[in-house]
LUMVODO-212687 format. One record per residue (C-alpha): x, y, z; residue in three letters. Coordinates in steps of 0.25 Angstrom, whole numbers, plus 5000, padded with zeros to 4 digits. Layout:
// LUMVODO-212687
east | north | up | r
X | Y | Z | Ala;
...
// end
This chain:
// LUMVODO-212687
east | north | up | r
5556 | 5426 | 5443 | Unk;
5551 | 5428 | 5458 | Unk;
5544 | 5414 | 5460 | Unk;
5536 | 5420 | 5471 | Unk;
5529 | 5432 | 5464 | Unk;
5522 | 5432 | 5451 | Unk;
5517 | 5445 | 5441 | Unk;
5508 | 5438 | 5433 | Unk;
5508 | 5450 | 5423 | Unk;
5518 | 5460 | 5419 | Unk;
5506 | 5471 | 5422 | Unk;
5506 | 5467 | 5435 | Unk;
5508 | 5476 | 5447 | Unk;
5508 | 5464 | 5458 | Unk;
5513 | 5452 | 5460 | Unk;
5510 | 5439 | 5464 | Unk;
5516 | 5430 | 5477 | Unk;
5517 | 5418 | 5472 | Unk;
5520 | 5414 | 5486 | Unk;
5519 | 5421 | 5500 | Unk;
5528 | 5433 | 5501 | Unk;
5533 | 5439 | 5514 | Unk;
5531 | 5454 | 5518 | Unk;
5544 | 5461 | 5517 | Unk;
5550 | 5451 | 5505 | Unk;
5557 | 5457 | 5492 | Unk;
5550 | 5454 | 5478 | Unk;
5559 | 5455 | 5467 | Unk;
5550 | 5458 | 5456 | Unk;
5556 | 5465 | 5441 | Unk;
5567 | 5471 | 5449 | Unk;
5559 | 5478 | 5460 | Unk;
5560 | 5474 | 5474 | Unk;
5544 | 5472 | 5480 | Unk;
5545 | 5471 | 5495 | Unk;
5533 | 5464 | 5501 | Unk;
5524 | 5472 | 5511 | Unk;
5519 | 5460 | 5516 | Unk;
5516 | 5447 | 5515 | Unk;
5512 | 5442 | 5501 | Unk;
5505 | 5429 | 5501 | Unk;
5505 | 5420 | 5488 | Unk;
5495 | 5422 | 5477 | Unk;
5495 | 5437 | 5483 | Unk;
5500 | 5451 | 5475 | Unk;
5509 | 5460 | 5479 | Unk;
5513 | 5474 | 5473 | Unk;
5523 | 5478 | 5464 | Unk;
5524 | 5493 | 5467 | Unk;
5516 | 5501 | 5474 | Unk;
5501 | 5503 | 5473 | Unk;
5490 | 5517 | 5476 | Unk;
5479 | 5516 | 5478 | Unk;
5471 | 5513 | 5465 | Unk;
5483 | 5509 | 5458 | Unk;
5479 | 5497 | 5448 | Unk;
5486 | 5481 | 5452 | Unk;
5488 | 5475 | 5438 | Unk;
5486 | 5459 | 5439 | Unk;
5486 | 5449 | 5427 | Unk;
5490 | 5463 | 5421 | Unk;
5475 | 5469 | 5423 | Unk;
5469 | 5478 | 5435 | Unk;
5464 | 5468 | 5445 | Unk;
5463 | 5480 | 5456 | Unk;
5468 | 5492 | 5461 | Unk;
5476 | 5496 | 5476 | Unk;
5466 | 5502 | 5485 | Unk;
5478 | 5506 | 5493 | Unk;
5492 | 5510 | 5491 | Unk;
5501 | 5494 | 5490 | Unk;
5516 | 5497 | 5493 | Unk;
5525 | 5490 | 5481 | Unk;
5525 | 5473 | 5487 | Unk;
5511 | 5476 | 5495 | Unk;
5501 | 5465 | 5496 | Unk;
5488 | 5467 | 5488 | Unk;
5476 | 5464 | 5495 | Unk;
5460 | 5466 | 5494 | Unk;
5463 | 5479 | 5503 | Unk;
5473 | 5487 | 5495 | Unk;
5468 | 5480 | 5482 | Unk;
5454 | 5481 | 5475 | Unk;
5447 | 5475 | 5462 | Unk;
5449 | 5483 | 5450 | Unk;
5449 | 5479 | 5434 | Unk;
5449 | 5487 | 5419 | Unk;
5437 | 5489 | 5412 | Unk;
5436 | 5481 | 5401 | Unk;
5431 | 5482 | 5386 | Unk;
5430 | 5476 | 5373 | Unk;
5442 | 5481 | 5366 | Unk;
5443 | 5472 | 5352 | Unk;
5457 | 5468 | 5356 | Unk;
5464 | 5457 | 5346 | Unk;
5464 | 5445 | 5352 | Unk;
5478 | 5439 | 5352 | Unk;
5478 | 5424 | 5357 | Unk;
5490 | 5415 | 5358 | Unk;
5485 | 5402 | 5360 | Unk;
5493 | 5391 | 5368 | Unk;
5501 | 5380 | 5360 | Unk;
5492 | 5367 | 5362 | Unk;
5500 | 5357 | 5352 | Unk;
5500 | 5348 | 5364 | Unk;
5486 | 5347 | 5364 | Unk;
5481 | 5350 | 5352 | Unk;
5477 | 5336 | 5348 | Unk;
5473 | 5332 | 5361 | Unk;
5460 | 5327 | 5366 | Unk;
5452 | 5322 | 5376 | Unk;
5442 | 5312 | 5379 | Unk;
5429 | 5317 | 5382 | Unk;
5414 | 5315 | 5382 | Unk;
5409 | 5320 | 5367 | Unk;
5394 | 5325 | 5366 | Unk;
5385 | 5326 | 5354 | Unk;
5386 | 5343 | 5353 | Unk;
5400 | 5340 | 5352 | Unk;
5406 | 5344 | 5364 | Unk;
5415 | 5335 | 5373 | Unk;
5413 | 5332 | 5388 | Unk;
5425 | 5330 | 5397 | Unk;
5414 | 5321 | 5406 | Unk;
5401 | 5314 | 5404 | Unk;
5392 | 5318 | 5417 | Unk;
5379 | 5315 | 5418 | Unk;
5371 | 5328 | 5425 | Unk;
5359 | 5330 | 5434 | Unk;
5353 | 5343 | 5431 | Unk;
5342 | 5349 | 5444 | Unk;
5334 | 5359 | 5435 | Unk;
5330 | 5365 | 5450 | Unk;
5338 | 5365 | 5462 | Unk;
5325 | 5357 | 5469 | Unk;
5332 | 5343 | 5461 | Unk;
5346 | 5346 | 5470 | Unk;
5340 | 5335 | 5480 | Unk;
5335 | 5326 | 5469 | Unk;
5348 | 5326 | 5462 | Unk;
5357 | 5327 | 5474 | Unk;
5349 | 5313 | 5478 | Unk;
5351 | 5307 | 5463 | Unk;
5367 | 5311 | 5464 | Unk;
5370 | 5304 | 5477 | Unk;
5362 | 5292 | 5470 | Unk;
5370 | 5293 | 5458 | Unk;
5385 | 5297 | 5463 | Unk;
5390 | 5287 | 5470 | Unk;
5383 | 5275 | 5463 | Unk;
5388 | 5278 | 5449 | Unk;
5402 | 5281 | 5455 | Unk;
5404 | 5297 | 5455 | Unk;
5404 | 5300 | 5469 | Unk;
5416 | 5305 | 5476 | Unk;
5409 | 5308 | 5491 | Unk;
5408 | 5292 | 5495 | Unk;
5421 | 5295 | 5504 | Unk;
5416 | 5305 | 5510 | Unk;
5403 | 5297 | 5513 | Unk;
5413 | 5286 | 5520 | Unk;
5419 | 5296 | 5528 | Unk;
5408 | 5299 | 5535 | Unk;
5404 | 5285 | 5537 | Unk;
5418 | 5284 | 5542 | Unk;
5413 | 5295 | 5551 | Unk;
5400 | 5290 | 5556 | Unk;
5407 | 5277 | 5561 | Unk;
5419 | 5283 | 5568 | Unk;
5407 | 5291 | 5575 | Unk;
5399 | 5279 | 5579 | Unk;
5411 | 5273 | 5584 | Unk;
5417 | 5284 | 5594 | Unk;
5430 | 5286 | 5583 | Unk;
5435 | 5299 | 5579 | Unk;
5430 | 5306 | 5568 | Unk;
5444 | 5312 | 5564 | Unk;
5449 | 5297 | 5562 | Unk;
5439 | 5297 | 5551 | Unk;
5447 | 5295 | 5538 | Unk;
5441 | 5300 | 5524 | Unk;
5443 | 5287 | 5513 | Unk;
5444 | 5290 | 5500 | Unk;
5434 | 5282 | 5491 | Unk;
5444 | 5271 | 5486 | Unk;
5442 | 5265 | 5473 | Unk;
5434 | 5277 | 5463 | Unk;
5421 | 5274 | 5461 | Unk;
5416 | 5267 | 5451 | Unk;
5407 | 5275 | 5440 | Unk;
5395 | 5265 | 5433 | Unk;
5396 | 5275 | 5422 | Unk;
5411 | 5277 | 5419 | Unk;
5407 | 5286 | 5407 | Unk;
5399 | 5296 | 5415 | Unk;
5409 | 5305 | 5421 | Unk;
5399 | 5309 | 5433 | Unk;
5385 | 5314 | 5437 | Unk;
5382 | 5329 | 5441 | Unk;
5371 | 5335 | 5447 | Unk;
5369 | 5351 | 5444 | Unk;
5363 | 5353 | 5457 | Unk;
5359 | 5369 | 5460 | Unk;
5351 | 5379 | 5465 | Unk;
5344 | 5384 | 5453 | Unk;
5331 | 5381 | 5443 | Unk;
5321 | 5387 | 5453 | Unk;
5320 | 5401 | 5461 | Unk;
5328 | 5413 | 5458 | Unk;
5326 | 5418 | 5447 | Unk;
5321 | 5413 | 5432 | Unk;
5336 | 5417 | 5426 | Unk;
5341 | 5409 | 5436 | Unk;
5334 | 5395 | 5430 | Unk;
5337 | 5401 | 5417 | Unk;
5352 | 5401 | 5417 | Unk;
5350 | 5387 | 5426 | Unk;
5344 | 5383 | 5415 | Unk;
5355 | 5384 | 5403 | Unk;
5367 | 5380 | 5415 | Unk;
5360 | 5369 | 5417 | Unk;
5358 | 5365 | 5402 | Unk;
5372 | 5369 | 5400 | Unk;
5376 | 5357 | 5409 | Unk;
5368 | 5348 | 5405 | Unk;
5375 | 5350 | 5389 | Unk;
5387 | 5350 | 5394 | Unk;
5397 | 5342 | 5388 | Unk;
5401 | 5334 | 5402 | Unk;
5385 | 5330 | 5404 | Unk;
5380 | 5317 | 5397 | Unk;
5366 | 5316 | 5402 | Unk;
5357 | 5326 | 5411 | Unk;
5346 | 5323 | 5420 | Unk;
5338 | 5334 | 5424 | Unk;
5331 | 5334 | 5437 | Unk;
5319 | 5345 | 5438 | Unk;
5308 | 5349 | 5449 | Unk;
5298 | 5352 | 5439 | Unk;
5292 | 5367 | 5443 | Unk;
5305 | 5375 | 5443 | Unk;
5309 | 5388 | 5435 | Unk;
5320 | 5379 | 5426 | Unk;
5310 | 5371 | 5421 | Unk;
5317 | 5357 | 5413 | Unk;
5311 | 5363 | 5400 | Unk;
5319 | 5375 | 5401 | Unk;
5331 | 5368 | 5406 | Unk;
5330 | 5357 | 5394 | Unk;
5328 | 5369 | 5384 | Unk;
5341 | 5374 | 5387 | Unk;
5348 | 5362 | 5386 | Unk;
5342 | 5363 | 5372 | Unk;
5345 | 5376 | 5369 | Unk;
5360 | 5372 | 5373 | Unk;
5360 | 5362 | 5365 | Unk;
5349 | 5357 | 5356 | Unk;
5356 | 5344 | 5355 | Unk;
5357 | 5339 | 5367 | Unk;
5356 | 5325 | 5367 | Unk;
5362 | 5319 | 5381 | Unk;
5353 | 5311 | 5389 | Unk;
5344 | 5321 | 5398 | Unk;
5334 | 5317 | 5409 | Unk;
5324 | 5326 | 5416 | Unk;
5317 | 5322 | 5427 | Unk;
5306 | 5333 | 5434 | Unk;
5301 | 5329 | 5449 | Unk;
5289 | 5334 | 5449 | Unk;
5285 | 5325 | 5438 | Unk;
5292 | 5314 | 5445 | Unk;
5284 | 5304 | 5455 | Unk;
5292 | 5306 | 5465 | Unk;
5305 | 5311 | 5471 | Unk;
5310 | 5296 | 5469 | Unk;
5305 | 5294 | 5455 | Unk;
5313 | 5307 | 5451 | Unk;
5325 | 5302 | 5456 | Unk;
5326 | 5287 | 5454 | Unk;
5322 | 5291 | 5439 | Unk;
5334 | 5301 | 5438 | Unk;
5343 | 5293 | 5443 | Unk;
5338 | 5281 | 5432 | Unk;
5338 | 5289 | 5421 | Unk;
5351 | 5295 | 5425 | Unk;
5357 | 5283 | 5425 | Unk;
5352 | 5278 | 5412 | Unk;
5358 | 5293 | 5406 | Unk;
5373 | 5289 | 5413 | Unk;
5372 | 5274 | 5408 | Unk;
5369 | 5283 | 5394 | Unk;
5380 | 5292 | 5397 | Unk;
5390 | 5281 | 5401 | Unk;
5390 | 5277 | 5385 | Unk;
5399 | 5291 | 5383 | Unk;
5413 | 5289 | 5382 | Unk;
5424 | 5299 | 5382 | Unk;
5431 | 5302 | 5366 | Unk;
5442 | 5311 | 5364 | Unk;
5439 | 5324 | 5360 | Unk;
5450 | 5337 | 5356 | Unk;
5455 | 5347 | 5366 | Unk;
5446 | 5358 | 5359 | Unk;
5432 | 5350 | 5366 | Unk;
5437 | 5354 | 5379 | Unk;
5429 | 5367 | 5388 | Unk;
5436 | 5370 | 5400 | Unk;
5432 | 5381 | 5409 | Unk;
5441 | 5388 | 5417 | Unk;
5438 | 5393 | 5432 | Unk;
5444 | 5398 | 5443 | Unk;
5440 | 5397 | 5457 | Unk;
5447 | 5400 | 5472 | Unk;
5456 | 5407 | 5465 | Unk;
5470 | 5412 | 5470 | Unk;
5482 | 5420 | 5469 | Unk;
5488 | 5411 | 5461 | Unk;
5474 | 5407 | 5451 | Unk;
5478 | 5419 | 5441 | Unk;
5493 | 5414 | 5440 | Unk;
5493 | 5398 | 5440 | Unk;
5480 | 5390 | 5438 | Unk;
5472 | 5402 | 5430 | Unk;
5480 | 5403 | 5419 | Unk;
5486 | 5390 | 5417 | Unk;
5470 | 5387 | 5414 | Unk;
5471 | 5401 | 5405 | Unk;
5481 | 5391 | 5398 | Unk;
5475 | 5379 | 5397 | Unk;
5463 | 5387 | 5392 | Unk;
5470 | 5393 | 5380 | Unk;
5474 | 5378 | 5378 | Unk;
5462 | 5375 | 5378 | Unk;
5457 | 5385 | 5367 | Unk;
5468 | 5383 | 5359 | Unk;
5463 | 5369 | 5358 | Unk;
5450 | 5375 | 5354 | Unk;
5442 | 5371 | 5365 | Unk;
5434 | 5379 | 5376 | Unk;
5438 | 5387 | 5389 | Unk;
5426 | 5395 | 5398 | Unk;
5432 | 5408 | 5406 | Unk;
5420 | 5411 | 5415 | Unk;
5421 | 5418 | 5429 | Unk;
5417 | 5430 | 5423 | Unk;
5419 | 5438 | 5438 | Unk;
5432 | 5433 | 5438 | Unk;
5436 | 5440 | 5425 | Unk;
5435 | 5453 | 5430 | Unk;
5448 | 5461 | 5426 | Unk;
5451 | 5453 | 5414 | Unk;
5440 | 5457 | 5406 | Unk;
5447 | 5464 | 5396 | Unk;
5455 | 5452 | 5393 | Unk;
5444 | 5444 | 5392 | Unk;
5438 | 5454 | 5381 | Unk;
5449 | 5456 | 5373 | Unk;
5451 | 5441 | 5372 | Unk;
5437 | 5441 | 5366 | Unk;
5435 | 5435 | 5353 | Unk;
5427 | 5445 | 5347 | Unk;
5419 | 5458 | 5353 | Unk;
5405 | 5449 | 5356 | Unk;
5412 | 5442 | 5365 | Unk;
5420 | 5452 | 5374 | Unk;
5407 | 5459 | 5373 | Unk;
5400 | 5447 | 5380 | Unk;
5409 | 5446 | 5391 | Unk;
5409 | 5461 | 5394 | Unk;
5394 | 5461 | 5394 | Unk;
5394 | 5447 | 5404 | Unk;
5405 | 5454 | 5414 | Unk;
5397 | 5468 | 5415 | Unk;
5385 | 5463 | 5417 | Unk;
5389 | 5452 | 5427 | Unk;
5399 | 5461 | 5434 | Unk;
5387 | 5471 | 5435 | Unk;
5378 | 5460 | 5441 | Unk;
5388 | 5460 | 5452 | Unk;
5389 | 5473 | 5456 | Unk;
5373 | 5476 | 5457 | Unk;
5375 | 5464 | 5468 | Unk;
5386 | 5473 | 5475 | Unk;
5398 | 5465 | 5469 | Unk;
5405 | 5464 | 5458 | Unk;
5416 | 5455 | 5451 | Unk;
5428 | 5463 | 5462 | Unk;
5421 | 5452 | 5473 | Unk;
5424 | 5441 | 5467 | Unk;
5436 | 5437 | 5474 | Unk;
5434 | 5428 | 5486 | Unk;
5441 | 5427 | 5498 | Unk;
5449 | 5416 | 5494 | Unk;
5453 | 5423 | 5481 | Unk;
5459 | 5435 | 5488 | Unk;
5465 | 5428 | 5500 | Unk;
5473 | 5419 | 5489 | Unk;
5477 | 5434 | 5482 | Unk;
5464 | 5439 | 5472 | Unk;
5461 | 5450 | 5478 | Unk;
5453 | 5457 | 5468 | Unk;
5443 | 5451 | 5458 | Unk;
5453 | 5456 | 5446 | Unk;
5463 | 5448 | 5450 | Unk;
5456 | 5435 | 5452 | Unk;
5449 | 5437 | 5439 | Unk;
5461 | 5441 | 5432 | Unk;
5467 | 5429 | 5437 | Unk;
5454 | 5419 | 5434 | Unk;
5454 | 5424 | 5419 | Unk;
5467 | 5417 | 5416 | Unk;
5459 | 5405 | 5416 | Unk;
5455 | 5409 | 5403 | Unk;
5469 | 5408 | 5396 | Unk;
5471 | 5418 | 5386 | Unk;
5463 | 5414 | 5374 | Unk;
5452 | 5423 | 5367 | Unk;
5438 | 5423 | 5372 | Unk;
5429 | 5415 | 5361 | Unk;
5416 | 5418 | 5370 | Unk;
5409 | 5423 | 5381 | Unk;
5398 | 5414 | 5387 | Unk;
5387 | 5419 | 5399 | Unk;
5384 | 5408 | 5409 | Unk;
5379 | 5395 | 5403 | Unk;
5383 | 5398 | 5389 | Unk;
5390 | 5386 | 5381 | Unk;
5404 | 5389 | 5377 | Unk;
5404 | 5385 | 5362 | Unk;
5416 | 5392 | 5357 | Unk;
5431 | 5386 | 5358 | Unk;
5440 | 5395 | 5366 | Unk;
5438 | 5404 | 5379 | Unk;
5424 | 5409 | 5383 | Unk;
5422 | 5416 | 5395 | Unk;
5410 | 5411 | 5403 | Unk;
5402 | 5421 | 5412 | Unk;
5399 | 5415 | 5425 | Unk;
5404 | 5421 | 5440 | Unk;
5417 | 5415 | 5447 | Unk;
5411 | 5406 | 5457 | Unk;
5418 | 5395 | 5454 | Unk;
5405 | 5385 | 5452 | Unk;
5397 | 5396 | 5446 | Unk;
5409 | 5399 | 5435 | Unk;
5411 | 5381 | 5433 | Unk;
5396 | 5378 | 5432 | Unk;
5395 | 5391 | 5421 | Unk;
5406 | 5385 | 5414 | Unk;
5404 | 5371 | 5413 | Unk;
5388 | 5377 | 5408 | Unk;
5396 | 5384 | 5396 | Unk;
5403 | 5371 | 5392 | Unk;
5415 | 5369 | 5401 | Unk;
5419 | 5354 | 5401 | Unk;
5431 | 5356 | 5411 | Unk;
5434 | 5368 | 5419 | Unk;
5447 | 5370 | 5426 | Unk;
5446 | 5378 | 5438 | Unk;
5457 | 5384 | 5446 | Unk;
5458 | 5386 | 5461 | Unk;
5467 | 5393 | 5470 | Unk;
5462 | 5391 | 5483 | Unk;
5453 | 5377 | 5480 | Unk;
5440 | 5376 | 5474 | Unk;
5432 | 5362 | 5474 | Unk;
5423 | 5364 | 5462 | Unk;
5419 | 5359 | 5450 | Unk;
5406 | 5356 | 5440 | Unk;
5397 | 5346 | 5437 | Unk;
5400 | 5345 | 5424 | Unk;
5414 | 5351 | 5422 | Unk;
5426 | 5343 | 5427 | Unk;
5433 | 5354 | 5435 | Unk;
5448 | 5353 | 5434 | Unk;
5453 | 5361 | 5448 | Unk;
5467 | 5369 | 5446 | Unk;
5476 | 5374 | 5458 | Unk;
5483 | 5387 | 5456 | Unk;
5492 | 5383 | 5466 | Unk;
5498 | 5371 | 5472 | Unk;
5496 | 5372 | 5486 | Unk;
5481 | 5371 | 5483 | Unk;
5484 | 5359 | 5473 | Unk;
5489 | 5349 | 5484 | Unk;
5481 | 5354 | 5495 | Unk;
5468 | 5352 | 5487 | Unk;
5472 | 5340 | 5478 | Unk;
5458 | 5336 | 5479 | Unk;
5452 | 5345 | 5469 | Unk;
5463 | 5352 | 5463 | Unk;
5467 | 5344 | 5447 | Unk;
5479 | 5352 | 5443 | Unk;
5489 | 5362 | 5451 | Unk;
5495 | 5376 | 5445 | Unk;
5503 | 5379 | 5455 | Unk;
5515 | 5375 | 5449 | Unk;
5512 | 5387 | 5440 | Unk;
5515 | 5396 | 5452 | Unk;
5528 | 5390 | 5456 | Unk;
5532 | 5390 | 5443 | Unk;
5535 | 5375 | 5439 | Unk;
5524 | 5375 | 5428 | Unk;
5519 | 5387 | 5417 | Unk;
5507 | 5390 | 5414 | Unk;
5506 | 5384 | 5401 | Unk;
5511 | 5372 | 5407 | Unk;
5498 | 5372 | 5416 | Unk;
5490 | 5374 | 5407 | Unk;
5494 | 5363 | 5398 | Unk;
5491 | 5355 | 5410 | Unk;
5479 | 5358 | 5414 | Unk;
5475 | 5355 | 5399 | Unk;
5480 | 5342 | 5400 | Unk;
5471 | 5340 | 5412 | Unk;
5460 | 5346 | 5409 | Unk;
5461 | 5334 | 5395 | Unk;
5462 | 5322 | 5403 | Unk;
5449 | 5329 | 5413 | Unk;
5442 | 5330 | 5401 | Unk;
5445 | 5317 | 5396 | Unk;
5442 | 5311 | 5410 | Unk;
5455 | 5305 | 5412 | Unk;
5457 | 5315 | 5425 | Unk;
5446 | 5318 | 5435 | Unk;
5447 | 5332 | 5441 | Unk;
5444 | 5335 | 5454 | Unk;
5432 | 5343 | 5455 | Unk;
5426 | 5330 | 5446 | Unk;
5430 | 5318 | 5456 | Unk;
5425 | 5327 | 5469 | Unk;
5413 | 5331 | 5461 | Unk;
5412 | 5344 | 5463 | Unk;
5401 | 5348 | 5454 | Unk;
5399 | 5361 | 5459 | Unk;
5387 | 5368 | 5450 | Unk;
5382 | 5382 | 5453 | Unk;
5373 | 5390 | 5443 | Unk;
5375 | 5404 | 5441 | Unk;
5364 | 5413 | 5442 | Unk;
5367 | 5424 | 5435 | Unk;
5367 | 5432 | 5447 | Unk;
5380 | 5439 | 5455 | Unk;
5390 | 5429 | 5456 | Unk;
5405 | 5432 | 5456 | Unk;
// end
């Protein structure tokens, strides 16, 4: 086996660098000699033979584009001589035949959790500040800073010394470049030590726009408040605003008619003043956390666990390494009867038909074709289309057309059949695969997924994204390790051992299983949770890829 080249299916008419390739070099490849016509950096695809114009390139053993020029045998693909291309897709009423992973050695496993009166089990107990109106964002922002650091879940006081540190050295003549950054020293101490953190939902939303708009903000922002990580809510409103706290409280309802964690609303212009409103929702606030605090995490089996899989500054190397050794865990993960949310639905483009004939039944793949068309459409009445996804740092790193990068992206998924087919902010309430239809922008996709039940999310990265939700501990996977040791700081687990050949797949996959149990049981803290990156971005239903 060539260690620096990689067919990743028998279909394929291109191969992979799996490190950089010099112009002019031999590639011995199933007992053809490819000479390279130029340099080939890693993560990059080069030709097997020769390509005309309009001839297909097969990837992940589906069209993902076609040559717009002639390519020589060993010839460099690029977003000039390569363009976007994928099959029609359609319900066929294919058999499902589904080989699930052995899970002996986790079959009678569990993991320590925070169990709720509907049954479902939380990997974390947050308490959750809800703005029904962008016009709270101040109010809230001032009760965080209040709350944060005083009840021991700030992570910035550092920072805040540094530039102390600054402002003396300024007074005092010194150079700024002397200035040292100290880390925080001993952690900080939590006065509830049952209460894994407090989030604020801060957006743009509930007034403006259009009525839709509050509508769908509406049933996200119910969605977070029941969901399995949130102890206690409180709800700050304005008063005159189109998502009216009635409307907001009705859905919860609706979501769930049992709903019986501690809730406070607070309206400020029903309140005295701006003071009144604040000091009182902090009070009452803190008397929900003491109540809060009283929860203690209890062992719960594997098949409680909902982990949504997403991908984001993605690379040559996603679809190969970090993609589908989360595909594996996932099918783990269902085998074990628990739940696993797909969603990225722009990022699925050329592996529809998979998607369909993995369907449990024709409703279903009928769903999914319906929420594609129609969002697809959307696009392309605003000038786009799902072929613009890609960004710059997506093709740079070797995705070059949007059928490769979904093609790619959907490995997340593993291999098991698709149970359901949720729209955005639907609950997933079936054990297995549902697919979840939000766009790939990465904060979009994680704030949809933890709004249809997703108690962790495991999030793979490329190039080095610094996200994560509210609500959601976001474990962060590196494709490759170059990008693990460079960014330590937010990245929980390396693949790159994948690509250099020292680990399987499956192997990985196991792993990232036995972390994603000790995150859910808190006995590991991933990144994205101790920097607080609580990033929270509704989607408005309009073009978004």
């Amino acid at each position: 086996m060539n260690a620096s080249i990689l067919q990743v299916h028998p279909k394929d008419n291109v191969l992979v660098a799996l490190t950089n390739l010099t112009r002019g070099e031999l590639i011995e490849w199933n007992g053809q000699t490819i000479p390279l016509q130029s340099d080939i950096p890693a993560k990059h695809k080069f030709t097997i033979a020769a390509l005309n114009a309009g001839d297909p390139v097969i990837m992940y053993g589906v069209l993902v584009g076609k040559a717009q020029t002639a390519v020589p045998t060993g010839g460099l693909l690029t977003t000039e001589n390569l363009k976007h291309a994928a099959d029609p897709y359609a319900f066929r009423n294919v058999q499902l035949d589904w080989e699930a992973p052995n899970v002996d050695k986790f079959r009678n496993r569990s993991f320590l959790g925070y169990h709720r009166s509907d049954g479902r089990v939380g990997t974390a107990n947050y308490w959750l500040f809800i703005p029904t109106v962008f016009c709270e964002n101040r109010n809230l922002q001032v009760i965080k800073e209040a709350l944060i650091n005083e009840l021991g879940y700030g992570v910035t006081e550092k920072y805040k010394r540094y530039t102390r540190d600054l402002v003396n050295a300024m007074q005092k003549g010194e150079s700024l470049i002397n200035v040292q950054l100290h880390s925080n020293g001993a952690s900080q101490h939590r006065v509830f030590p049952n209460v894994d953190g407090i989030k604020f939902l801060n957006h743009d939303g509930g007034c403006g726009g259009i009525r839709q708009d509050s509508d769908i903000l509406g049933k996200l922002l119910a969605a977070y408040a029941n969901h399995p990580n949130v102890g206690g809510v409180t709800i700050l409103s304005l008063g005159c605003q189109h998502l009216q706290t009635r409307q907001l409280l009705d859905e919860l309802k609706a979501l769930n008619p049992n709903f019986d964690k501690p809730l406070f609303v607070f309206e400020q212009q029903q309140s005295q003043s701006e003071e009144e409103l604040i000091t009182s929702a902090i009070r009452t606030s803190f008397e929900g956390l003491q109540q809060i605090n009283q929860q203690h995490r209890q062992p719960a089996s594997l098949d409680k666990l909902c982990i949504g899989v997403k991908c984001g500054g993605s690379d040559g190397f996603s679809g190969i390494s970090a993609n589908p050794a989360v595909g594996y865990c996932a099918d783990l993960v269902v085998a074990l009867g628990g739940k696993v949310l797909l969603a990225e639905f722009p990022e699925l483009c050329g592996a529809e038909q998979d998607l369909i004939d993995r369907s449990v039944n024709e409703a279903t793949a009928r769903k999914f074709i319906r929420l594609m068309e129609s969002y697809d459409a959307l696009a392309h009445q605003a000038g786009s289309g799902f072929f613009m996804n890609p960004s710059p740092g997506n093709i740079r790193d070797g995705l070059i057309t949007d059928a490769i990068k979904s093609a790619g992206a959907a490995k997340k998924g593993g291999n098991s059949p698709v149970v359901d087919v949720l729209d955005y902010t639907e609950p997933a309430t079936k054990p297995g695969l549902s697919l979840v239809c939000t766009p790939g922008n990465d904060v979009e996709a994680t704030t949809g997924k933890a709004a249809s039940g997703a108690t962790l999310i495991l999030f793979t990265t490329g190039l080095g994204t610094p996200t994560g939700n509210p609500v959601c501990p976001t474990i962060k996977l590196a494709t490759n390790s170059a990008l693990a040791k460079r960014m330590a700081d937010i990245i929980d687990i390396d693949t790159g051992p994948i690509i250099t050949g020292e680990k399987t797949i499956a192997q990985m996959g196991e792993e990232i299983l036995e972390y994603c149990i000790r995150a859910a049981s808190g006995e590991v803290i991933p990144k994205a949770v101790q920097l607080n990156q609580d990033d929270f971005i509704p989607w408005k239903r309009g073009v978004s890829l």
